[in-house]
PLY file of the C-alpha trace (Angstrom):
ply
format ascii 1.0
element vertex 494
property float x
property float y
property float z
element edge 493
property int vertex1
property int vertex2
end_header
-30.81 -8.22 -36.92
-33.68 -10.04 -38.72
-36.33 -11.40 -35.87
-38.85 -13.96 -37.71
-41.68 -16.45 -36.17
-41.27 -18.16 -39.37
-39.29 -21.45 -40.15
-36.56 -21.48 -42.26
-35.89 -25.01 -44.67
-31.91 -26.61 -44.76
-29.79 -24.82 -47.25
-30.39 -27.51 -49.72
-33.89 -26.50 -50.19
-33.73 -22.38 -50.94
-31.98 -19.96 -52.28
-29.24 -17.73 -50.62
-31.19 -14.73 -48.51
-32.11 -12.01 -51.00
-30.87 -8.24 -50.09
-32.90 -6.39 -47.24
-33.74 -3.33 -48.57
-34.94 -1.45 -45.26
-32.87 -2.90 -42.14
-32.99 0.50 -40.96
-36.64 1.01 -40.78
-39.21 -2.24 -41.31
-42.68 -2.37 -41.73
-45.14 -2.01 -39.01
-47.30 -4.71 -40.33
-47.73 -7.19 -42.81
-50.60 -5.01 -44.46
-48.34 -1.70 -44.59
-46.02 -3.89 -46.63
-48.40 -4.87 -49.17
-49.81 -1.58 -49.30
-46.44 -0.15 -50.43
-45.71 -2.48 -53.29
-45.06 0.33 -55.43
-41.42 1.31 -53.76
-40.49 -2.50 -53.36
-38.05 -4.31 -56.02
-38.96 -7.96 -57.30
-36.79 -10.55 -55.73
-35.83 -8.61 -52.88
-36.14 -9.09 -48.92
-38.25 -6.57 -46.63
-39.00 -6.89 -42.98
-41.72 -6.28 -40.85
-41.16 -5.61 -37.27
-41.87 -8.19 -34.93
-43.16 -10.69 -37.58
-40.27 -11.71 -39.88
-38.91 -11.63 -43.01
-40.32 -11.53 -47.07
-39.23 -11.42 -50.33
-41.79 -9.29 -52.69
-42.39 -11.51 -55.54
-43.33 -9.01 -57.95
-47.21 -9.58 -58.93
-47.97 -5.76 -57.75
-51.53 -7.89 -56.09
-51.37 -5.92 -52.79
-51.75 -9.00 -50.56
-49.82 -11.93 -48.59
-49.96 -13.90 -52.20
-47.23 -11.28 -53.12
-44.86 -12.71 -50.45
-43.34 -15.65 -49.41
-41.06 -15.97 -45.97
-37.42 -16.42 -46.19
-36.75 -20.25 -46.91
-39.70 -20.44 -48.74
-43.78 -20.96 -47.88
-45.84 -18.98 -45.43
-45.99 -21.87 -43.01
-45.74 -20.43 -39.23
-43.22 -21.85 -37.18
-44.00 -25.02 -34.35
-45.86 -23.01 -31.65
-43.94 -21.53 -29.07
-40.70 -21.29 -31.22
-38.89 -18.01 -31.95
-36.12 -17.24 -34.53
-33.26 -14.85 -34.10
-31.42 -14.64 -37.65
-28.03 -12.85 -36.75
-26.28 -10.50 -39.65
-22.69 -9.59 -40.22
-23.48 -5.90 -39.67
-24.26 -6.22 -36.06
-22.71 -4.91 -33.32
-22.11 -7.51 -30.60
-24.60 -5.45 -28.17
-27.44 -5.71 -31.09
-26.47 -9.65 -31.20
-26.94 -10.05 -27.28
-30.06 -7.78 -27.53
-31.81 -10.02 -30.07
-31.41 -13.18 -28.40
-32.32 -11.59 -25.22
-35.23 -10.21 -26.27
-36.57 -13.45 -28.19
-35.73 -15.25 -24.70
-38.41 -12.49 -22.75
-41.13 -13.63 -25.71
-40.25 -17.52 -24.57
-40.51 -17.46 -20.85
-44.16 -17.39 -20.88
-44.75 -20.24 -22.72
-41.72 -22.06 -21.97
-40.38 -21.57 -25.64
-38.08 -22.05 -27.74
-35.35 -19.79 -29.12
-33.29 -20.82 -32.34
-29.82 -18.65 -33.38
-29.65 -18.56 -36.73
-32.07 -21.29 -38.50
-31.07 -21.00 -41.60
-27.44 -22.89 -42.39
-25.97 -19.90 -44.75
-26.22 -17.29 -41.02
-24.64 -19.83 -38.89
-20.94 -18.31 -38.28
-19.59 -16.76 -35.46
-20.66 -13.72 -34.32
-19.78 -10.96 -31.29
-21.76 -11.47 -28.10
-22.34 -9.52 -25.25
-23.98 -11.55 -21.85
-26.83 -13.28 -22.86
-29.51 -13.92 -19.55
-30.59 -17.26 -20.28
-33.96 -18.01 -18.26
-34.18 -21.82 -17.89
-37.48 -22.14 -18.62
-36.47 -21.42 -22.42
-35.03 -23.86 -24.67
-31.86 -21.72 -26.45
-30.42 -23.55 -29.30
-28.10 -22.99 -32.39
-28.32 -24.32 -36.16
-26.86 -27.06 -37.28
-24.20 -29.16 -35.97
-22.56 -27.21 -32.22
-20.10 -25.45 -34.40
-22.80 -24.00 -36.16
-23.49 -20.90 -34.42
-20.49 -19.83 -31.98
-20.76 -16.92 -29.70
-18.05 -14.94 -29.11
-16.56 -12.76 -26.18
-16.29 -9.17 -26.76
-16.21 -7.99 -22.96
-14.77 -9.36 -19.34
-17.97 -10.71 -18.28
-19.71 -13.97 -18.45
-20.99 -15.37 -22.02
-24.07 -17.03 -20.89
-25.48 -16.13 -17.10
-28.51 -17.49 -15.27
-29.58 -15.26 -12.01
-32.68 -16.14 -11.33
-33.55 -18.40 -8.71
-34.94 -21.17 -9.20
-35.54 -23.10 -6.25
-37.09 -19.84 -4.32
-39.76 -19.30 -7.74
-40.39 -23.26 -8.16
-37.28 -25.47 -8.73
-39.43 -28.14 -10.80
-40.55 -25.98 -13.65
-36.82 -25.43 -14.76
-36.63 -27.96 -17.34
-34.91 -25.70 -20.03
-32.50 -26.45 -22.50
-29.02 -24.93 -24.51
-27.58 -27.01 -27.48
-25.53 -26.97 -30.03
-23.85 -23.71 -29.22
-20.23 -23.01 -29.06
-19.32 -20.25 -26.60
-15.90 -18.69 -27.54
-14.05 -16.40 -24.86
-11.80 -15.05 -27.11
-9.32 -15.05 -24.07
-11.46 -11.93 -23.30
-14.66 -13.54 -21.70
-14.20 -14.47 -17.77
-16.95 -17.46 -17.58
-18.74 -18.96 -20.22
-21.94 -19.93 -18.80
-23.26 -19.18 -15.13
-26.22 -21.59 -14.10
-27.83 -20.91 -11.25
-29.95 -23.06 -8.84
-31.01 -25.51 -11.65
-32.95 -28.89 -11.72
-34.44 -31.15 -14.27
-31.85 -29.40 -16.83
-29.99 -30.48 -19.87
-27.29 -29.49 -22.07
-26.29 -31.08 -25.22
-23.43 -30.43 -27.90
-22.68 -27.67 -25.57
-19.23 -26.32 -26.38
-16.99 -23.85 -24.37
-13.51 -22.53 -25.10
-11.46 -20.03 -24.20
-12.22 -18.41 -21.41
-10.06 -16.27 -18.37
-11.50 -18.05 -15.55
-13.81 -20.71 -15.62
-15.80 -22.50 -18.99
-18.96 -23.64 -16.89
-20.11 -22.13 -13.53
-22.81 -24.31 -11.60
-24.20 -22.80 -8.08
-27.25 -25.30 -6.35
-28.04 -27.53 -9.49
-29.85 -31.09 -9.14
-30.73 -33.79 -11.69
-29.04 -32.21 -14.79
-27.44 -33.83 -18.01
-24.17 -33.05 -19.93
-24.10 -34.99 -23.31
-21.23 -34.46 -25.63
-20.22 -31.57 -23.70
-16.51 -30.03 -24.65
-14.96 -27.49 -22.41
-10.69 -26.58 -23.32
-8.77 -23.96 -22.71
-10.42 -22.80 -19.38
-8.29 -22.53 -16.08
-10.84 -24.30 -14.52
-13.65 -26.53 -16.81
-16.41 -26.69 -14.57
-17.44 -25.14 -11.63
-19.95 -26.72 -9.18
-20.70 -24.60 -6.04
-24.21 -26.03 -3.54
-26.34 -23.15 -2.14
-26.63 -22.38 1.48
-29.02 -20.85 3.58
-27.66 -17.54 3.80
-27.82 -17.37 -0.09
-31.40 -18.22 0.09
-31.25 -21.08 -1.38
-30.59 -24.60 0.17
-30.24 -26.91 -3.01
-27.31 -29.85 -3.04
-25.31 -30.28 -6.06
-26.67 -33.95 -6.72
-27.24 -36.09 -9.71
-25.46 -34.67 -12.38
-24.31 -37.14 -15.02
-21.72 -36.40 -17.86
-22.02 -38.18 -20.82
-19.85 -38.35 -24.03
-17.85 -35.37 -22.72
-14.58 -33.89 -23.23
-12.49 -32.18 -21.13
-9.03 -30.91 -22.33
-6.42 -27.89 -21.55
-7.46 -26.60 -18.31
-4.81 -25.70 -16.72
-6.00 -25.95 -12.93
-8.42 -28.41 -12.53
-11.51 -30.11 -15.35
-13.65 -30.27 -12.43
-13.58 -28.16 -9.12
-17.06 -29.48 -6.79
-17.65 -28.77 -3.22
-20.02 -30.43 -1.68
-23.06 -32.57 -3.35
-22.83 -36.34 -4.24
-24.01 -38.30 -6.82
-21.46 -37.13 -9.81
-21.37 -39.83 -12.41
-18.32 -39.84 -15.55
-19.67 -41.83 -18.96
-17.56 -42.48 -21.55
-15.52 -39.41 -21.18
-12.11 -37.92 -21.97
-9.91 -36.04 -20.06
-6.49 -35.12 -21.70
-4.20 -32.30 -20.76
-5.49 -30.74 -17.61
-3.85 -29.72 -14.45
0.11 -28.04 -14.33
3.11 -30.10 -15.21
4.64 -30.44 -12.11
2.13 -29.05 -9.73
0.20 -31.26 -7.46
-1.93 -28.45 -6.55
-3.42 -29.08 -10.13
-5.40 -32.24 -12.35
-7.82 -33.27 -13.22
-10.77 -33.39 -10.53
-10.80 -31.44 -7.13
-13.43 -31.92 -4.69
-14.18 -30.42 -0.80
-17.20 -31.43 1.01
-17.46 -34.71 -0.62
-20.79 -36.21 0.03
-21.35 -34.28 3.04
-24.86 -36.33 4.25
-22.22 -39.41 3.64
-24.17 -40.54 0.64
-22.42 -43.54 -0.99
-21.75 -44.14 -3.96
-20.62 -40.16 -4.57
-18.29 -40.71 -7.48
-18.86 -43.29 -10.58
-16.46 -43.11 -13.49
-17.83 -45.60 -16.37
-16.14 -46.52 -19.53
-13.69 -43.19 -19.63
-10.03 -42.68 -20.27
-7.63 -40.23 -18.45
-4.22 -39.67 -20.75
-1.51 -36.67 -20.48
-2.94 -35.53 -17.27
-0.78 -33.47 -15.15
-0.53 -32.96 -10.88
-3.49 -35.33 -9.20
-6.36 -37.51 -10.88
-8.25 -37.00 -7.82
-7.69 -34.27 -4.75
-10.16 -35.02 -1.66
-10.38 -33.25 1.69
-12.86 -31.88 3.94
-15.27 -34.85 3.91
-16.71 -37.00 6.16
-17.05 -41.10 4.46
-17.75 -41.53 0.99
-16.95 -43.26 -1.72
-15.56 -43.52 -5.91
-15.63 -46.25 -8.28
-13.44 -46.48 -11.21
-14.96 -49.10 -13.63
-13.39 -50.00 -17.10
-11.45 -47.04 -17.32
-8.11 -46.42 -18.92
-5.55 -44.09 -16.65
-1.91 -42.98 -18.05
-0.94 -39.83 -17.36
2.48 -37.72 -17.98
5.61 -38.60 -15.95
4.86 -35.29 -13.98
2.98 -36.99 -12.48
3.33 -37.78 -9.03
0.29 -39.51 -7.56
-3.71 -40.58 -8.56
-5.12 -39.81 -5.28
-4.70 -36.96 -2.23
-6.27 -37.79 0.32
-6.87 -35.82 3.30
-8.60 -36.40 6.39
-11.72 -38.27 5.42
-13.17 -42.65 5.18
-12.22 -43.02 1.70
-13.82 -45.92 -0.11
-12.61 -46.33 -3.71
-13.21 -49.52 -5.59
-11.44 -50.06 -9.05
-12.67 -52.60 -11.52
-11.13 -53.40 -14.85
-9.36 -50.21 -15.27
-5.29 -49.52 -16.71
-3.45 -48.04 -13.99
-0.42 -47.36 -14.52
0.48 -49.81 -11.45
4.40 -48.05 -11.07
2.87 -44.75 -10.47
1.96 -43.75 -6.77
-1.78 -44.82 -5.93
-1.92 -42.15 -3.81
-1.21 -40.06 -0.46
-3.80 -40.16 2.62
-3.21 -38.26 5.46
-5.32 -38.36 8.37
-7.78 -40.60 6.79
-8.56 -44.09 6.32
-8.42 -46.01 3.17
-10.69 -48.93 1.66
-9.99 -50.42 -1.83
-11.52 -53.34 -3.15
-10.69 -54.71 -5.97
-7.26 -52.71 -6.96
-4.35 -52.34 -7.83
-2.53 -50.00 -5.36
0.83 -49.25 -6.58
2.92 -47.50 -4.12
0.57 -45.94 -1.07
1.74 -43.54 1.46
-0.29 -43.09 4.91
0.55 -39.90 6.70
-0.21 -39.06 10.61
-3.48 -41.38 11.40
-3.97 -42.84 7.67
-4.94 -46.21 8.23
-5.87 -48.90 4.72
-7.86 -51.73 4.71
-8.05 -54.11 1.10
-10.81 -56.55 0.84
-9.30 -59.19 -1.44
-7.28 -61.88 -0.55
-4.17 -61.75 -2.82
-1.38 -63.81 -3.71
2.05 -61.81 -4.03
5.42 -62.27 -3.65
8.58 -60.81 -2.04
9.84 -59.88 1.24
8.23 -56.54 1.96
5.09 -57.58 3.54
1.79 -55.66 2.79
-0.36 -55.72 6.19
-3.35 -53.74 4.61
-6.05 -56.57 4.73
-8.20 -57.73 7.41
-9.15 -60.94 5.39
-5.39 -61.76 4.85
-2.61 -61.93 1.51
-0.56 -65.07 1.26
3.56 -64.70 -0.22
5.21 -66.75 -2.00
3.28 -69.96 -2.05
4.35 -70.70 -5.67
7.59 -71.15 -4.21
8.41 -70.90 -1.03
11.45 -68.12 -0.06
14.39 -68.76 1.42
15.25 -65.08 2.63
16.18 -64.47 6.34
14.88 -60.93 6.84
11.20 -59.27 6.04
9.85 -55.87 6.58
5.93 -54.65 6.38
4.41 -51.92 5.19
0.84 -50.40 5.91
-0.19 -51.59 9.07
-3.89 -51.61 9.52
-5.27 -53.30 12.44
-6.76 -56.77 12.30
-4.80 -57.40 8.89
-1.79 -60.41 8.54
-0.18 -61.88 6.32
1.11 -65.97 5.35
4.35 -66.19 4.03
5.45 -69.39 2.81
9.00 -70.34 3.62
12.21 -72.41 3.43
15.39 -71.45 4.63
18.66 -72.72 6.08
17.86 -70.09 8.95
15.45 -68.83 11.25
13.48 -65.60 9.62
13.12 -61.97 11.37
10.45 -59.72 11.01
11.96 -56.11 11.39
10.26 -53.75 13.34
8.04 -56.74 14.86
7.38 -58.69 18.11
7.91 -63.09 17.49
5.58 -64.81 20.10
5.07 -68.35 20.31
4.51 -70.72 17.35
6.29 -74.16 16.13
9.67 -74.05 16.57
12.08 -73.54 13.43
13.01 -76.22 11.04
15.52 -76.25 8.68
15.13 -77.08 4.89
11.35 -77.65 5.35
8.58 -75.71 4.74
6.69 -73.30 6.51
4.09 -70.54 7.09
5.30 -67.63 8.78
2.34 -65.54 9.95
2.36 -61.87 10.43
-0.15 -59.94 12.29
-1.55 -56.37 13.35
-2.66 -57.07 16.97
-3.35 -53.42 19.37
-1.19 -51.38 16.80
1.47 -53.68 17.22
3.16 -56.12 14.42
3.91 -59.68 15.90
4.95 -62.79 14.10
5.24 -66.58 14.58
6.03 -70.02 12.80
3.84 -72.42 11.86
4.75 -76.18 10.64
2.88 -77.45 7.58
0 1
1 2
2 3
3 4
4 5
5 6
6 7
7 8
8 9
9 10
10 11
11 12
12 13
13 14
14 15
15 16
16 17
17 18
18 19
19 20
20 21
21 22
22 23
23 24
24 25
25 26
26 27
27 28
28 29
29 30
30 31
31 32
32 33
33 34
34 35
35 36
36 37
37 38
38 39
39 40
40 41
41 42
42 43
43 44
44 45
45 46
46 47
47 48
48 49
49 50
50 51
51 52
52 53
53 54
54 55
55 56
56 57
57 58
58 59
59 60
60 61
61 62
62 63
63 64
64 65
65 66
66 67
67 68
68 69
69 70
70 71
71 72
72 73
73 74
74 75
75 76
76 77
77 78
78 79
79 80
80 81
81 82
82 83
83 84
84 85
85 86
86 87
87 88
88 89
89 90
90 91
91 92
92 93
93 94
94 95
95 96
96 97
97 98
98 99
99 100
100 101
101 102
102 103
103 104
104 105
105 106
106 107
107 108
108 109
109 110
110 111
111 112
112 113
113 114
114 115
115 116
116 117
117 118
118 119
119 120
120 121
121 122
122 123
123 124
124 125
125 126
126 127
127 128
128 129
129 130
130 131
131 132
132 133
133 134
134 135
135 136
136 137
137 138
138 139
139 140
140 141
141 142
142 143
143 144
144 145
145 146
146 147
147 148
148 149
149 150
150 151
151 152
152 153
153 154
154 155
155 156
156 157
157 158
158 159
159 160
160 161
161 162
162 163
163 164
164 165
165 166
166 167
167 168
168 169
169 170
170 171
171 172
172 173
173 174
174 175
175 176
176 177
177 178
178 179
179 180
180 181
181 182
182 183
183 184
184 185
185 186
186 187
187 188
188 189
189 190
190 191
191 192
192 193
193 194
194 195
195 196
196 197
197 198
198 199
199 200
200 201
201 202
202 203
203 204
204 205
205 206
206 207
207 208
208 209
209 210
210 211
211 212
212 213
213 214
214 215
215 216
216 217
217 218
218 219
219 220
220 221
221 222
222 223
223 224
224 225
225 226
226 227
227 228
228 229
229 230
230 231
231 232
232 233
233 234
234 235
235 236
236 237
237 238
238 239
239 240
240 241
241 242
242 243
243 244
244 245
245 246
246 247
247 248
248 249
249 250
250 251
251 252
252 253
253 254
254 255
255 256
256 257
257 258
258 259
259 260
260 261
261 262
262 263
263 264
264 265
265 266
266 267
267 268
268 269
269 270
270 271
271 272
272 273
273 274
274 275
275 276
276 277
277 278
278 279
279 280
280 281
281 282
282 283
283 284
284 285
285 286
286 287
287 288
288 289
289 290
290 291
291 292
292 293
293 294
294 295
295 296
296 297
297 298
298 299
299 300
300 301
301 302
302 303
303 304
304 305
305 306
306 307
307 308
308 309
309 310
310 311
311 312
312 313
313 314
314 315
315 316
316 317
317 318
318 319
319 320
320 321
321 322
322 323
323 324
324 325
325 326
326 327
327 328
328 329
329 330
330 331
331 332
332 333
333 334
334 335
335 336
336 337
337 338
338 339
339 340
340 341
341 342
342 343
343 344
344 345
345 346
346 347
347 348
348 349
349 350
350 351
351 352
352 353
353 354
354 355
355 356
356 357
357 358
358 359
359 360
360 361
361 362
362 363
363 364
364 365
365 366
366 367
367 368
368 369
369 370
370 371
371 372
372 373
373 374
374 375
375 376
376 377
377 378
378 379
379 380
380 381
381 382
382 383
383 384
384 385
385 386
386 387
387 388
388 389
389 390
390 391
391 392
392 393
393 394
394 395
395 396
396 397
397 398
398 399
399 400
400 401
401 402
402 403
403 404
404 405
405 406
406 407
407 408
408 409
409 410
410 411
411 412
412 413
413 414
414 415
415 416
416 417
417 418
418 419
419 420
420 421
421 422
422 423
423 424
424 425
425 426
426 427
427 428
428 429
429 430
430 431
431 432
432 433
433 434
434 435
435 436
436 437
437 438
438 439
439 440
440 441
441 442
442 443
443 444
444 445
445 446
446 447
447 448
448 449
449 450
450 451
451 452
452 453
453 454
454 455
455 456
456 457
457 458
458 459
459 460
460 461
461 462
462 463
463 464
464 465
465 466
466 467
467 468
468 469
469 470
470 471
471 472
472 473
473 474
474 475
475 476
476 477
477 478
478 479
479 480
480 481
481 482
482 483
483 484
484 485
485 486
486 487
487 488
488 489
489 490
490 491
491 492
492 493
């Protein structure tokens, strides 16, 4: 392990690191290294504990002039900032140690620690559980493949226990980018946040992992941008603290932007409760179980549990090669998604874009690409609004009532009585069919149906009360109703 203070230039400026000639036992000070010019070689690397690392330039002078940090100059790093320079002859328990240890010299000053500065020591390198304090910036080199931390042990890559909200919630404004956190298929989580606000993370990658890629628990106002998390069972994680935990922190206002979710196998996000969860211009691909509608791509319990509104916004994202459910609800009270310019085709496993289970479910799609033969959804024991959709095929179980805002003009003989506001049929040209069934009754919704027939129509399943008598060869409205729970129907003449 080399620990420097100092700054270290882009490749393109310096030379490859010289040979360190005493790993195993580095200067106490700067001044005991010039004083020992005598047993140092010019053009090679010494260290000094605690301050960094020099190559002796050869001038036998006894001083700093001697000396110039790795990268070149004797400039001191920005203040606050700390260095850990990672070698290939660590053990992964040395590797967590270093990092840990420049993250203890951060916390004070709410620092920052940088893996491996210098491009030629980004790689990947063994990692033990690194306890990330987030008051400390922790960042890698380069690009977020540039320094990649990998498992070595069944325990969590990254983990955060202290809390937060109990020491002062508001000072928590740290930072991880440009990491890659590799599980090897050995490493249970990647990175365990807890009780979290004001955070951000940014060309944060995690792969690989046993059970989940990121763990939240009580995190507020925090920012994902190009975030990638694949090959996980579960992507992310998102637990609110209780009382009994002591803390008492929703799980509100997190916003992921540019992110990518992909390959995990259960579900890309599991919440319960919190509200506020907004989707920007990401990708989900892959996730959930061919064939298992226990699986998808989001699950969420306790949605919006104050019944804030909106509690779901996905912006400008596309959903392709999903497997099981796009989105699995229960255990909520009323709340609400919006699906806005977003594209939506998943695999023919797939069996439905919504479960819905005994909650006021709002969801209002605008400009997105349904795939409109797939089934919209299944509510049970809850009631359905959607403005501004197409539905598809919709199944209400036990109590599941739907309401649809827009007035819509459709066609056929299986009459839709979802909409308070009314649909009109077949006013383009008026049908000459003898026999119509409904579907969805929802109370205070009906239906006009334009029609001309030889013979009087029947509404199956419905009650005919009084209206113009039938005319043959001429055309009419017949109007269809939801009145008490029951379906009733009359004529009218145009």
């Amino acid at each position: 392990m080399i620990y420097s203070k100092y700054p270290l230039k882009v490749l393109q400026e310096v030379e490859p690191f010289p040979p360190i000639q005493n790993t195993g036992n580095p200067y106490l000070t700067e001044a005991a290294m010039h004083a020992d010019q005598s047993n140092q070689l010019q053009g090679y690397g010494y260290l000094v504990d605690g301050v960094g690392a020099f190559t002796y330039l050869g001038t036998l002078a006894g001083t700093a002039a001697d000396y110039e940090a790795f990268g070149g100059g004797t400039g001191l790093a920005p203040p606050n900032t700390w260095f850990v320079i990672l070698l290939e002859s660590n053990t992964d328990q040395e590797n967590a140690d270093a990092i840990n240890e420049a993250i203890q010299l951060a916390i004070p000053t709410a620092g920052k620690v940088v893996i491996n500065e210098h491009p030629i020591s980004s790689g990947h390198w063994l990692c033990r559980t690194i306890f990330w304090d987030t008051r400390v910036e922790l960042a890698g080199s380069g690009s977020v493949l540039g320094t990649t931390l990998r498992s070595t042990f069944a325990e969590p890559l990254i983990k955060e226990t202290r809390n937060n909200f109990l020491y002062g919630a508001y000072e928590t404004k740290g930072s991880i980018n440009r990491i890659t956190l590799d599980g090897n298929n050995i490493g249970t989580i990647g990175a365990d946040i807890t009780a979290n606000i004001h955070f951000k993370f940014s060309q944060f990658r995690i792969e690989h992992f046993t059970q989940i890629g990121l763990k939240t628990f009580s995190n507020i106002l925090g920012t994902f941008e190009k975030f990638t998390v694949f090959y996980c069972p579960i992507g992310w994680h998102c637990r609110e603290g209780n009382i009994a935990r002591g803390i008492f922190m929703a799980s509100n206002f997190i916003i992921f932007r540019d992110s990518y979710f992909l390959f995990c196998s259960t579900y890309a996000i599991d919440k319960d409760k919190g509200a506020n969860l907004h989707l920007v211009n990401c990708n989900f691909e892959n996730n959930g179980t061919s064939g298992d509608t226990n699986t998808g791509v989001i699950k969420w319990t306790n949605m919006a549990p104050a019944s804030e509104t909106p509690t779901l916004i996905v912006t400008g994202s596309w959903f392709e090669i999903n497997y099981g459910t796009l989105f699995n609800l229960s255990s909520s009270s009323t709340c609400k998604a919006i699906f806005e310019n977003t594209i939506c085709k998943f695999d023919n496993s797939l069996t439905k874009y919504f479960n819905v289970t005994g909650t006021n479910f709002s969801v209002n799609i605008k400009n997105c690409g349904f795939d409109i033969d797939k089934s919209f959804g299944t509510f049970t024991d809850s009631k359905l609004i959607v403005e501004d959709s197409p539905i598809g095929v919709l199944t209400l179980i036990g109590t599941a009532t739907y309401r649809k805002n827009n007035i819509e003009n459709l066609t056929g003989t299986i009459l839709n009585l979802a909409n308070p506001n009314g649909d009109n049929y077949n006013y383009t040209t008026p049908l000459s069919a003898t026999t119509y069934t409904t579907i969805n009754k929802s109370e205070g919704a009906f239906v006009s149906c334009k029609i001309n027939s030889t013979q009087e129509p029947v509404v199956s399943g419905a009650t005919k009360i009084s209206g113009s008598v039938f005319e043959a060869n001429i055309d009419m409205e017949l109007i269809v109703e939801v009145k008490n729970s029951a379906v009733r129907y009359f004529l009218l003449k145009i």
